[in-house]
C-alpha positions as CSV (number, residue, x, y, z in Angstrom):
1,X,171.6,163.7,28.6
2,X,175.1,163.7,26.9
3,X,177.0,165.0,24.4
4,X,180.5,165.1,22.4
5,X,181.4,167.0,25.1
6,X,179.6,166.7,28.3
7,X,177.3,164.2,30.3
8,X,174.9,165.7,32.1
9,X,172.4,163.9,34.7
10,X,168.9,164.9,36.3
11,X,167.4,164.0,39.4
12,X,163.2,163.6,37.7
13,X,161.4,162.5,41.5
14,X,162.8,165.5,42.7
15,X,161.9,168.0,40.6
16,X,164.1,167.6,37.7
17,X,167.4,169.0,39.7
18,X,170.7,168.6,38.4
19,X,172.6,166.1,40.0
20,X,176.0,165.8,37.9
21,X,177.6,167.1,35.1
22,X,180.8,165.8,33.9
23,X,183.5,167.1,31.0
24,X,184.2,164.2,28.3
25,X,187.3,165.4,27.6
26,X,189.3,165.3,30.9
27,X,186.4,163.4,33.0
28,X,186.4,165.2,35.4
29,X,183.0,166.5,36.9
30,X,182.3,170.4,36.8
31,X,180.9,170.6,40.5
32,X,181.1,168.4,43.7
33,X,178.5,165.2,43.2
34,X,177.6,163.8,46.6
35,X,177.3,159.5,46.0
36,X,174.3,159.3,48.0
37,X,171.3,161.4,48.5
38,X,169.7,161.2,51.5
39,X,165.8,163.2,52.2
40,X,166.4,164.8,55.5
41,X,162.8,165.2,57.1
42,X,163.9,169.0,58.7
43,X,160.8,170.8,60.6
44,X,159.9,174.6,60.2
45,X,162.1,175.3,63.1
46,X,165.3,173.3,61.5
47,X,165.6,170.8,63.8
């Protein structure tokens, strides 16, 4: 989704979570974007 002012993208396989969102005007992105996205497969326990 974009605008005049701001591009936003969404992540739909995984539930619709926000994955970037980046100013038009200056370009630069409003929070840190990772460049890949990895599933972790992470147990009850966490390990």
């Amino acid at each position: 989704m974009e605008n005049d002012y701001v591009e936003i993208s969404f992540l739909p396989r995984w539930g619709g979570k926000l994955f970037s969102a980046r100013g038009k005007a200056n370009g630069y992105d409003y929070f840190y974007r990772q460049a890949v996205i990895k599933p972790g497969l992470i147990g009850p326990l966490g390990v």
